[in-house]
C-alpha positions in Angstrom: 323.3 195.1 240.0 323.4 195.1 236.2 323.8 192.3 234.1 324.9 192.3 230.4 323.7 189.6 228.2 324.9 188.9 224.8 322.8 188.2 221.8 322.4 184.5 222.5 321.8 185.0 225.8 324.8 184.3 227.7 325.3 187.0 230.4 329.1 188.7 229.8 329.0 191.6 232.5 328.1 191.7 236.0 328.7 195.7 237.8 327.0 197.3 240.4 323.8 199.6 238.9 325.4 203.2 239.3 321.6 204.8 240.2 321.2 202.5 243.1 322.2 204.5 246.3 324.1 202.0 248.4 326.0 199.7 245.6 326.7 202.8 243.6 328.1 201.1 240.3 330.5 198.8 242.0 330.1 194.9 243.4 332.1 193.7 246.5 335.0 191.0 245.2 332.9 188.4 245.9 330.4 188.6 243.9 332.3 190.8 240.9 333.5 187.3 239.8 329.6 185.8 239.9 330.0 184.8 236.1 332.4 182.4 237.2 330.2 180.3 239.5 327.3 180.7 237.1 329.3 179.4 234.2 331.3 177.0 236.0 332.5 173.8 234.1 331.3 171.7 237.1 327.7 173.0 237.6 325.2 170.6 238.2 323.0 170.6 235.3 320.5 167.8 235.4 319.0 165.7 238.8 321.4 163.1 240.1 321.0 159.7 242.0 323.2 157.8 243.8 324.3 154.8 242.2 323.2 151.6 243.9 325.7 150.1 246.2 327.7 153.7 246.2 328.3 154.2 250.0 326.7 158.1 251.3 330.2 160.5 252.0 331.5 159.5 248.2 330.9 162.7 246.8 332.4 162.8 243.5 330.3 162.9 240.4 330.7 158.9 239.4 328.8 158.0 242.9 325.6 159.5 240.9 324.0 158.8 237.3 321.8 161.1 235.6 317.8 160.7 236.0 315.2 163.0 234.5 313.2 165.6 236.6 309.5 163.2 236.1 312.3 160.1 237.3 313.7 162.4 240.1 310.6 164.1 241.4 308.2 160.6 241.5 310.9 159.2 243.3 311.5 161.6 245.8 307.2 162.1 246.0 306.7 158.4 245.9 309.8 158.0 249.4 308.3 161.2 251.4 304.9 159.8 251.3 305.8 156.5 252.5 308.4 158.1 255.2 305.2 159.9 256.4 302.7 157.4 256.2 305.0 154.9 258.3 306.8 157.1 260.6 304.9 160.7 260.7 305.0 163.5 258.9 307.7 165.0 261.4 310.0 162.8 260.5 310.8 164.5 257.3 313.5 167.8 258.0 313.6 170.7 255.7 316.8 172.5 256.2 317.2 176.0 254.4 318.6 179.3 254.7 320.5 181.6 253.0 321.2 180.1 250.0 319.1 182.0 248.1 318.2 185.3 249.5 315.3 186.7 247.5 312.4 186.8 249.0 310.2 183.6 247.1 313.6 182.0 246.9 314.3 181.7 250.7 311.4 181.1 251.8 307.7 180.5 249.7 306.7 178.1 247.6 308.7 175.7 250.2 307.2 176.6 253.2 303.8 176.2 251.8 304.9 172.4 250.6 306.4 171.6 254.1 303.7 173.4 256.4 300.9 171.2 254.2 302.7 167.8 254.6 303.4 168.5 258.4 307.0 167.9 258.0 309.0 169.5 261.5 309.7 173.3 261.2 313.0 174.5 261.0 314.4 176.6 263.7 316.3 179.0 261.2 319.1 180.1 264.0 322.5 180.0 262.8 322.6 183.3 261.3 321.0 186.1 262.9 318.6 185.0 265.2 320.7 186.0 268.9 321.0 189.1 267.7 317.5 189.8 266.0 315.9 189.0 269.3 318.4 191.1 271.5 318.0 194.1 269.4 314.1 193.6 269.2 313.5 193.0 273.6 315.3 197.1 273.3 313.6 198.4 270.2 310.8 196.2 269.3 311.9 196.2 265.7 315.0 195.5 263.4 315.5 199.2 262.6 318.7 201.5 262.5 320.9 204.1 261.5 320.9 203.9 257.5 323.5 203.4 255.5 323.9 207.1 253.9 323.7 208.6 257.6 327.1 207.4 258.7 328.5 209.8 256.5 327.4 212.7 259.0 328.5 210.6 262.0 331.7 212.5 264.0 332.6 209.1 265.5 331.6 205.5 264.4 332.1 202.5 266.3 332.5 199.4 264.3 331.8 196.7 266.8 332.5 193.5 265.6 332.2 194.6 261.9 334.6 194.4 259.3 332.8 197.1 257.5 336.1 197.1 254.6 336.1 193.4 254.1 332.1 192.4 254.7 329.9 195.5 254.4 332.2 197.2 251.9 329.1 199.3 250.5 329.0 201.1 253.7 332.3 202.2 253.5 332.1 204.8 250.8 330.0 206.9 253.5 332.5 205.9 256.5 334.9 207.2 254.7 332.9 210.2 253.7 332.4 211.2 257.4 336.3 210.0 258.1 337.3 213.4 255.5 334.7 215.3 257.5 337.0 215.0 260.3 335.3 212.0 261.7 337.0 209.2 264.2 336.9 205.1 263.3 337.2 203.3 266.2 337.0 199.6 265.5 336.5 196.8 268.4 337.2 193.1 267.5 339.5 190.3 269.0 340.8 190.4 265.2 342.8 192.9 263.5 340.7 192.9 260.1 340.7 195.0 257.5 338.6 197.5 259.5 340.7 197.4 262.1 344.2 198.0 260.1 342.3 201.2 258.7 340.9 202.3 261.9 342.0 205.6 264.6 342.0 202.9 266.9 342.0 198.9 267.6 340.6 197.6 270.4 341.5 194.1 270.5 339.5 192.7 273.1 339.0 188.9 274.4 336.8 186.9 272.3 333.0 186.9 274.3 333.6 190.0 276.7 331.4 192.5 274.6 328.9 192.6 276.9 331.1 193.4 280.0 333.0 196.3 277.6 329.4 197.9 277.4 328.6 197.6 280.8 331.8 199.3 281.9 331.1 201.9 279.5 327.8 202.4 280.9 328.8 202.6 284.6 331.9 205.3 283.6 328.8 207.5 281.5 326.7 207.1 284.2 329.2 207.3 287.0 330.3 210.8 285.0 326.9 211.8 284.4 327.4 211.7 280.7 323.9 210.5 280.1 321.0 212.2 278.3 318.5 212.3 281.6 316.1 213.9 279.4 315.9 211.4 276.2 316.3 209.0 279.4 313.1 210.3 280.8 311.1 210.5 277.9 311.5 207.7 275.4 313.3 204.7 277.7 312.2 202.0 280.3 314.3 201.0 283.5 316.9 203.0 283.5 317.0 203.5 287.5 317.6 199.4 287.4 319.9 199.6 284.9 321.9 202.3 286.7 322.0 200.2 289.6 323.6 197.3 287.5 326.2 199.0 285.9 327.6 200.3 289.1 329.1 197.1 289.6 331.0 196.9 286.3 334.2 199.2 287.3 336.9 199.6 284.4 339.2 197.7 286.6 336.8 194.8 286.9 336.1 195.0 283.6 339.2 194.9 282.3 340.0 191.5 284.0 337.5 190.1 281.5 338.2 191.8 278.3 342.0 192.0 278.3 342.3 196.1 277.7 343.2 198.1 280.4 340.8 200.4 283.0 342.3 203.5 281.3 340.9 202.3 277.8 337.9 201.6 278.9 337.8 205.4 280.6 338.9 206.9 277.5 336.3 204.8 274.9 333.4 205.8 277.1 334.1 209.5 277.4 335.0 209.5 273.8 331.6 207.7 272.8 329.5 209.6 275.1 330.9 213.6 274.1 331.5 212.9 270.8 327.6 214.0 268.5 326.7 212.6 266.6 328.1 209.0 267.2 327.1 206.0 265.4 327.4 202.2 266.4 327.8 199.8 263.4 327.3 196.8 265.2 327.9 193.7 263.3 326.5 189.7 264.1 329.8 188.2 264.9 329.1 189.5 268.8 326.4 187.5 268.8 327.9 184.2 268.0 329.5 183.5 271.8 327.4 181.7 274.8 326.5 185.1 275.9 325.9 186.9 272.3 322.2 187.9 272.8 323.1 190.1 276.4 326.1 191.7 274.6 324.0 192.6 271.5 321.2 194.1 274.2 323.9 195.4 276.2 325.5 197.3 273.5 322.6 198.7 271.8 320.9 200.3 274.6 324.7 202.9 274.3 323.0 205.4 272.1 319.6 205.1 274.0 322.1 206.1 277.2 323.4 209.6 275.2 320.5 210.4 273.3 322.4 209.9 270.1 319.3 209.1 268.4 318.4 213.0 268.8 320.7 213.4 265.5 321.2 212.2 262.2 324.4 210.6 262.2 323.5 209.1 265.5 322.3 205.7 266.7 323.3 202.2 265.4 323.1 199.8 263.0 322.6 195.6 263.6 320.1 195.4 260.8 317.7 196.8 258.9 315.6 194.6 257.6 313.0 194.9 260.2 311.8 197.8 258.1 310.4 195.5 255.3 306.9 194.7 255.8 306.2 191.8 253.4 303.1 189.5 253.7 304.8 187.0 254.7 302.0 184.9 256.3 300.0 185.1 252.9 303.7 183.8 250.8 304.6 181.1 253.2 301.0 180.1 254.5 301.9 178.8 258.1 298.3 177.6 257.9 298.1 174.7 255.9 299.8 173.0 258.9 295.9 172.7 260.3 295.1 170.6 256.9 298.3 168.4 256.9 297.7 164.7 258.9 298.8 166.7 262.1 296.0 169.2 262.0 298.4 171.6 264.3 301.5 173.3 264.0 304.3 170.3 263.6 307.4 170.3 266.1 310.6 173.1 265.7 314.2 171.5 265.2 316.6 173.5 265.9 319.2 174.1 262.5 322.1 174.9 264.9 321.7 171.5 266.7 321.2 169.7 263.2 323.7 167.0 264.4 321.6 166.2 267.4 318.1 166.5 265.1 319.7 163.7 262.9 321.4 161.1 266.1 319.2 161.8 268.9 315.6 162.7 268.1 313.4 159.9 268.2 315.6 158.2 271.2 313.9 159.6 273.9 309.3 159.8 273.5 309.1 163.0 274.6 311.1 164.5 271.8 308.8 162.7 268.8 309.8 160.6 266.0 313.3 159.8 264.6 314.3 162.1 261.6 314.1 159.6 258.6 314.4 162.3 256.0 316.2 165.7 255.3 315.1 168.1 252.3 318.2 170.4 252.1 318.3 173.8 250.3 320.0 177.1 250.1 322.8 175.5 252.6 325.3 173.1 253.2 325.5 171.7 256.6 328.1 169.2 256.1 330.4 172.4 256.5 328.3 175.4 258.0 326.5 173.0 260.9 328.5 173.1 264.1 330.0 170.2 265.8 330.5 169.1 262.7 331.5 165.0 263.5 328.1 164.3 265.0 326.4 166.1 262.1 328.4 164.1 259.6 327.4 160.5 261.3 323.9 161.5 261.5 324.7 162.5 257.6 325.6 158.5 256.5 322.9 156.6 258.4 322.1 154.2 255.8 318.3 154.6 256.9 318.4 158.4 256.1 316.4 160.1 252.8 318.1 163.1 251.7 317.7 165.2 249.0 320.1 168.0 248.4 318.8 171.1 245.9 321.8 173.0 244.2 324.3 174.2 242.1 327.5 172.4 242.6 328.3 169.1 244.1 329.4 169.8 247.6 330.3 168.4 250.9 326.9 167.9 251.9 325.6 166.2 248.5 328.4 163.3 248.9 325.3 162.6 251.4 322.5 162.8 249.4 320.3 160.2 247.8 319.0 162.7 245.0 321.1 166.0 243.9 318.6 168.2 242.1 320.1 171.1 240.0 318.9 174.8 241.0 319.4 178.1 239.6 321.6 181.1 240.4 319.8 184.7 241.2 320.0 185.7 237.8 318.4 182.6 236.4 314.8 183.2 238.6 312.7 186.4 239.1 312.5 187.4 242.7 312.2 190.3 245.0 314.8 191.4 247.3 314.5 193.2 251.0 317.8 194.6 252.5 319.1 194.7 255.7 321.8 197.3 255.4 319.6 199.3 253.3 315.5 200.5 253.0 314.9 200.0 249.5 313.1 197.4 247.6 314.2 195.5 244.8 313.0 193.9 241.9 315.2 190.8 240.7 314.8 190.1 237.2 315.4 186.9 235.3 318.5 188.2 233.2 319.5 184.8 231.3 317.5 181.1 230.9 318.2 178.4 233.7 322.1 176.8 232.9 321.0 173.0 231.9 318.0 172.1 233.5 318.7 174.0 236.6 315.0 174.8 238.7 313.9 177.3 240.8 313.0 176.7 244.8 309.5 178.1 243.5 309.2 175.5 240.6 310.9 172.5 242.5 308.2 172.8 245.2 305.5 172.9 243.1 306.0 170.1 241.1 306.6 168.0 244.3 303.1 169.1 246.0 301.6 168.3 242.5 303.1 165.1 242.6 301.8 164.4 246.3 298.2 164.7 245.5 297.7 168.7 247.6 294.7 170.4 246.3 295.3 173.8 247.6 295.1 176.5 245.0 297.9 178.3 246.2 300.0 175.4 245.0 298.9 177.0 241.3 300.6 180.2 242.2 302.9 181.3 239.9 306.0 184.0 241.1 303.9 186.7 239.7 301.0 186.1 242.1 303.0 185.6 244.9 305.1 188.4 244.8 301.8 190.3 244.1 300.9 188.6 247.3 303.7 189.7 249.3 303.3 193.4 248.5 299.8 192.9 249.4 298.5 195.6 246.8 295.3 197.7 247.1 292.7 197.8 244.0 295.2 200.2 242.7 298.5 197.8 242.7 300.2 199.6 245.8 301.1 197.8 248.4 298.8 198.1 251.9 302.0 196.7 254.3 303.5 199.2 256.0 306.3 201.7 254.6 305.7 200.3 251.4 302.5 202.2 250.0 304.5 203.7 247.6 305.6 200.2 246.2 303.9 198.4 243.1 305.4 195.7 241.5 304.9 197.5 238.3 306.8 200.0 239.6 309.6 197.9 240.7 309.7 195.9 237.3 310.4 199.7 236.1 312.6 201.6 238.2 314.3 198.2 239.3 314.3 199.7 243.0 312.1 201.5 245.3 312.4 203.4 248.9 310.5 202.1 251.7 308.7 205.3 253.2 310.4 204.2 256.5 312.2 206.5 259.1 316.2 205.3 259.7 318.7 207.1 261.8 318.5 209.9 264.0 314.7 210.7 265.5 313.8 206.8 264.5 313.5 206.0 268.7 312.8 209.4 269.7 309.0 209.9 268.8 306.2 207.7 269.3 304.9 204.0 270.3 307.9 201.5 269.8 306.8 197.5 269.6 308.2 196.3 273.7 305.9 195.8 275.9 306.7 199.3 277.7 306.4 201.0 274.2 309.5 202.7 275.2 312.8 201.6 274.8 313.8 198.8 277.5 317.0 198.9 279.6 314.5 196.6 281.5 312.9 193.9 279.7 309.5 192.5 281.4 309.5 189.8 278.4 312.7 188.9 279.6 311.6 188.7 283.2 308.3 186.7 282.6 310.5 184.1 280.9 312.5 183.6 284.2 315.9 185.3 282.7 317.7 188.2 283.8 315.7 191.5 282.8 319.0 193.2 282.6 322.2 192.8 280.9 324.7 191.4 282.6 328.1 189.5 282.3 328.7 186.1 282.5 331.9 184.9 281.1 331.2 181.7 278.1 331.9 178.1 279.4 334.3 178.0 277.1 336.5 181.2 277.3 340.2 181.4 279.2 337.8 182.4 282.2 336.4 179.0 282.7 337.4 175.7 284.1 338.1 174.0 280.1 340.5 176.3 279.7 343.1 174.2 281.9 342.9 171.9 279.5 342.3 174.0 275.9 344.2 177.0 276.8 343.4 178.9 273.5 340.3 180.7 272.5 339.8 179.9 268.8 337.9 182.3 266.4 336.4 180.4 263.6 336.0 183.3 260.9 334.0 183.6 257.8 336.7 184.2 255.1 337.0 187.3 253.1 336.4 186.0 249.7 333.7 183.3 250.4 330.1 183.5 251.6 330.4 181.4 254.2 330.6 178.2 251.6 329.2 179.5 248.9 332.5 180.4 246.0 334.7 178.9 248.3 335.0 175.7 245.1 336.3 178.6 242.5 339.5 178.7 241.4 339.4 182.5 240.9 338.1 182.9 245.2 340.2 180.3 246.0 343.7 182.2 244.8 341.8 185.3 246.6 341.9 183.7 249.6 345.1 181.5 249.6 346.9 183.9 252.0 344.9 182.3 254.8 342.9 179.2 253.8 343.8 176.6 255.3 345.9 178.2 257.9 345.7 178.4 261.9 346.7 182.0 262.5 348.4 182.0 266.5 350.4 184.8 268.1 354.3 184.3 268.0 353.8 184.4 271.9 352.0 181.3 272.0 353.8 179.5 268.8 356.8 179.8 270.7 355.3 178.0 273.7 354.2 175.1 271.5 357.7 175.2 269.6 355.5 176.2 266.5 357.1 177.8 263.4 355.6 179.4 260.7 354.6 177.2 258.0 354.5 173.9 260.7 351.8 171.6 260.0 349.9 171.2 263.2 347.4 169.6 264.6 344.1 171.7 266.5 341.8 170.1 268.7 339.9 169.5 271.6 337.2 166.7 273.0 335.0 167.3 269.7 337.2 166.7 267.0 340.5 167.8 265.5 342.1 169.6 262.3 345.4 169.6 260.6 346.2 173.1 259.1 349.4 175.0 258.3 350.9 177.6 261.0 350.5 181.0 260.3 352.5 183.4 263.1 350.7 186.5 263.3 350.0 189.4 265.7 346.4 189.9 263.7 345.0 187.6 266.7 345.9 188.5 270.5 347.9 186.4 272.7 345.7 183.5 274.1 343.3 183.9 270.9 343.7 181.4 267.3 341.9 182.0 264.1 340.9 179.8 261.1 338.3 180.3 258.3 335.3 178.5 257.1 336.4 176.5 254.4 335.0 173.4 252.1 336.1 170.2 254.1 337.0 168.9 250.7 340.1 171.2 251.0 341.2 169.9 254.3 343.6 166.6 253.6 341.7 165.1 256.8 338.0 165.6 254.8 336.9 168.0 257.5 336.4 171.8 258.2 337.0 174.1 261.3 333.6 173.2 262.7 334.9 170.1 263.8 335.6 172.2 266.7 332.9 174.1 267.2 329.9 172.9 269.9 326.1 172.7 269.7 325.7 175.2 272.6 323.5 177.7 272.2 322.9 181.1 273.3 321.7 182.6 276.1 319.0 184.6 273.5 317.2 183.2 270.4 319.1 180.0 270.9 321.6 180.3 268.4 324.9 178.8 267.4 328.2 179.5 269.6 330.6 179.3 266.8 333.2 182.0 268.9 333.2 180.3 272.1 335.2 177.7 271.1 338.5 176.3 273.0 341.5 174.2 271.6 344.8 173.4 272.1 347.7 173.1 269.3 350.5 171.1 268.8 352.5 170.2 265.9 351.3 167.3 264.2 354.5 165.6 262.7 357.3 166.7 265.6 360.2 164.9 263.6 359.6 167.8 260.9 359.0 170.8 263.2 361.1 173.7 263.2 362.8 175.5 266.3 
């Protein structure tokens, strides 16, 4: 992006840079309006502390009085190192993510600070992790179908993506291949913005992806639509994986996904005779109990027909396994060997940060009790699931936290210390992709708002102030991101697909290309990184690890399928909304009046509305044996019969104090045991009846 800056160095522009391939001079409208978060009257602009005898969950800005950095940082030093010294070094918690998404930002400077003083590791799960792993036990790497290819594609599955509303730089080239004569065929319980714009909606049952993809394998294979020679030569397993599918008829299937067996006929004919056909596969299939199989499931499809013969063909979950950064030598996993522990601490799961903050420490075999959290780049108190037990493990009295960022949020009415941090345009930084292959140089545009700090700078000062030696804890951001290019005596970078990559080149041209295959022929020569080198229908990782080598379907514990469902009859979808990132803009006024159609709202088919004696507009009342949530009633046929929808919100906005994760569980996924935020039942009834309607 470019960013205008006036002559006293206030930035008065934000717009997409026109010579970069994939933004192509325009911003999504998220981040269009990024002036008014950095500018924002309540930014936090120097540290914070709570006020003695202010109670944790007071969140408001007189529950903290202003300290200096040298007062903020000594106290925090001065707390850790007796937290360690009397209970362990694991009992301190960093928990980061995606905050801040440049590459020192997410994760450097902080890693090397936590790995030395043997705090636990984080798990990072809650994002991408199902997924990631599913697509790697096929391909071996996080690789795809680029961006610019789906304009050749003659028929694009977008599979759980809301390309329009959440990847709206892909679009341009959807659209593209759309004049071409191309076919958009979108599958997702909800009827997004993709969806309204697609050929064709297929609205299945929330958690049934997996079985969908099975039935369209056994109807290929059952047809004999597959590519038996790209079968032959470049996969593993197919002969068990034929025998699997044979089970998964389109009446059976059906049963489980709500469409009917002719659908089912028709999508997998249509997918496997159209060429070239492209899969954009997005990581809301992930996020049910059996994410990680339907991920798998559905990205073995263009293995099946060959599409990765031809450009145009193949699929899409990420790209950002194409970005070979040092990472080992930026986040130095192995000061952990010279921290008290001398080994690699314990792993604490993110997605299960309510039980990490109640229940670790209660039984010996799990280690000691969590006594404090570091938070950064997130903010559990709304993004954590099960969001009641995470909120109680939030206001034990006995709990050290320390909240890094730029607004007071629900999770810093928590904290014991709010520390001000900078936006992306207030910090250099480089930036990977993972919808595109080219590198980026981030540079400082404007000086910090107030005393606002970087993640680099923050970590530094607090390994100064805890006695560590190491030299890297002198490392500036120019060495380390020197350091993750890993340059040769002649400043290019050794990792692989970048030798074309200095950062004196990047600091010019503001972006590079990785010297990466994408797309069509990425699979179809060559080594891949499975165990079989091949790609695996099969997966002997899988099978050593005493799960199912194969994809298969089991429906989610909570899903109208199981036994729950007697008692919460509706499958709820709690959805990311359109104009926030996850939390992050969701306290602007101008995002805020984006999103009013639906914040705040429960969106339930008429059908089911009318069986609850629910008009539109009712206040009512969502629950089930984790918690509950009062929201307004929004009648709409964007959701399916049997199916509800709310969006991620600040629990601030919510009368009651809380957000739609109230709702959701700490189960994890079958693969790369992530959070379950779509499997999630509940029931609804109106919460005042005296003032209901009909």
């Amino acid at each position: 992006m470019q960013v205008t800056v006036d002559a006293a160095g206030r930035a008065v522009r934000v717009a997409g840079d026109p010579a970069h391939p994939i933004t192509q001079g325009f911003l999504c409208g998220k981040v269009a309006k990024y002036l008014d978060r950095v500018y924002a009257p309540d930014r936090i602009q120097t540290p914070l502390r709570r006020r003695a005898g202010v109670p944790k969950g007071s969140s408001g800005a007189s529950a903290f009085e202003p300290v200096t950095w040298d007062e903020a940082l000594d106290a925090i030093a001065a707390r850790l190192g007796s937290i360690a010294a009397e209970f362990g070094p694991e009992s301190i918690l960093p928990y980061s993510y995606a905050g801040t998404m440049g590459l020192l930002g997410y994760g450097s400077m902080d890693r090397r600070f936590f790995h030395r003083l043997g705090a636990s590791q984080l798990e990072r799960t809650i994002c991408a992790e199902a997924g990631g792993q599913a697509w790697n036990l096929v391909y071996g790497r996080k690789m795809g179908t680029g961006n610019e290819e789906f304009a050749e594609s003659r028929l694009i599955l977008a599979w759980g993506a809301n390309i329009h509303g959440n990847n709206i730089h892909l679009w341009p080239f959807v659209e593209q291949a759309r004049r071409r004569g191309a076919r958009l065929i979108v599958i997702d319980p909800y009827r997004t913005r993709t969806a309204a714009l697609a050929d064709w909606h297929i609205a299945i049952h929330p958690g049934s992806d997996a079985a969908l993809a099975l039935g369209m394998m056994h109807v290929i294979v059952r047809d004999g639509l597959e590519d038996q020679s790209f079968i032959a030569e470049r996969t593993h397993g197919f002969s068990e994986l034929r025998e699997r599918v044979a089970a998964y008829t389109p009446e059976r299937v059906a049963a489980w996904t709500g469409l009917d067996a002719a659908s089912i006929e028709r999508l997998a004919r249509e997918y496997a005779t159209t060429y070239p056909a492209a899969i954009r596969l997005n990581y809301g299939v992930q996020r049910s109990e059996n994410g990680g199989t339907a991920v798998r499931a559905i990205a073995m499809l263009p293995a099946l027909i060959g599409a990765w013969r031809e450009r145009g063909g193949g699929a899409q979950l990420s790209l950002s396994g194409s970005f070979q950064w040092d990472r080992a030598a930026v986040e130095r996993p192995d000061l952990m060997l010279a921290s008290p522990l001398r080994r690699p601490a314990r792993m604490v799961n993110m997605s299960r940060l309510g039980h990490a903050l109640t229940e670790l420490g209660t039984r010996s075999c799990e280690g000691p009790r969590v006594h404090a959290l570091f938070v950064y780049n997130s903010n559990p108190a709304v993004v954590a699931p099960n969001q009641s037990v995470v909120r109680r493990g939030l206001m034990r009295p006995d709990l050290f936290t320390v909240v890094h960022e730029q607004f007071l949020t629900d999770t810093t009415g928590y904290a014991d210390f709010v520390l001000p941090a900078t936006t992306f345009l207030e910090h250099e930084d480089l930036q990977g992709a993972y919808g595109h292959t080219w590198v980026q140089h981030s540079a400082q545009a404007i000086a910090p708002v107030g005393e606002a700090r970087s993640n680099v700078w923050l970590f530094r000062e607090l390994a100064a102030r805890m006695g560590f030696q190491e030299p890297c804890f002198q490392d500036d951001v120019e060495a380390m991101m020197q350091q993750a290019l890993h340059p040769d005596q002649t400043g290019y970078s050794q990792n692989p697909g970048m030798e074309a990559i200095s950062l004196e080149g990047l600091r010019k041209a503001g972006h590079l290309p990785l010297q990466c295959a994408t797309g069509g022929t990425l699979f179809c020569e060559g080594k891949l990184e499975t165990p079989s080198g091949r790609i695996e229908f099969w997966s002997e990782t899988l099978e050593k690890a005493g799960a199912d080598p194969l994809p298969g379907y089991i429906p989610p514990t909570e899903s109208r399928h199981g036994t729950a469902a007697e008692r919460f009859p509706l499958e709820l979808l709690a959805r990311k909304a359109d104009h926030y990132m996850n939390s992050t803009f969701a306290n602007l006024p101008g995002h805020r009046r984006m999103e009013a159609q639906t914040g705040q709202r429960l969106e339930l088919h008429p059908v089911d509305a009318s069986a609850r004696r629910i008009s539109d507009g009712d206040r009512v009342r969502v629950w089930n044996d984790r918690g509950s949530i009062e929201l307004s009633a929004m009648l709409s046929e964007r959701v399916p019969v049997g199916v509800v929808a709310a969006r991620l919100d600040w629990n601030r906005a919510n009368a009651q104090g809380v957000g739609i994760n109230v709702l959701t569980s700490e189960r994890l996924t079958d693969i790369g045991s992530a959070p379950t935020f779509y499997s999630v039942l509940v029931e609804v009834e109106v919460a005042c009846p005296e003032e209901a309607g009909g």
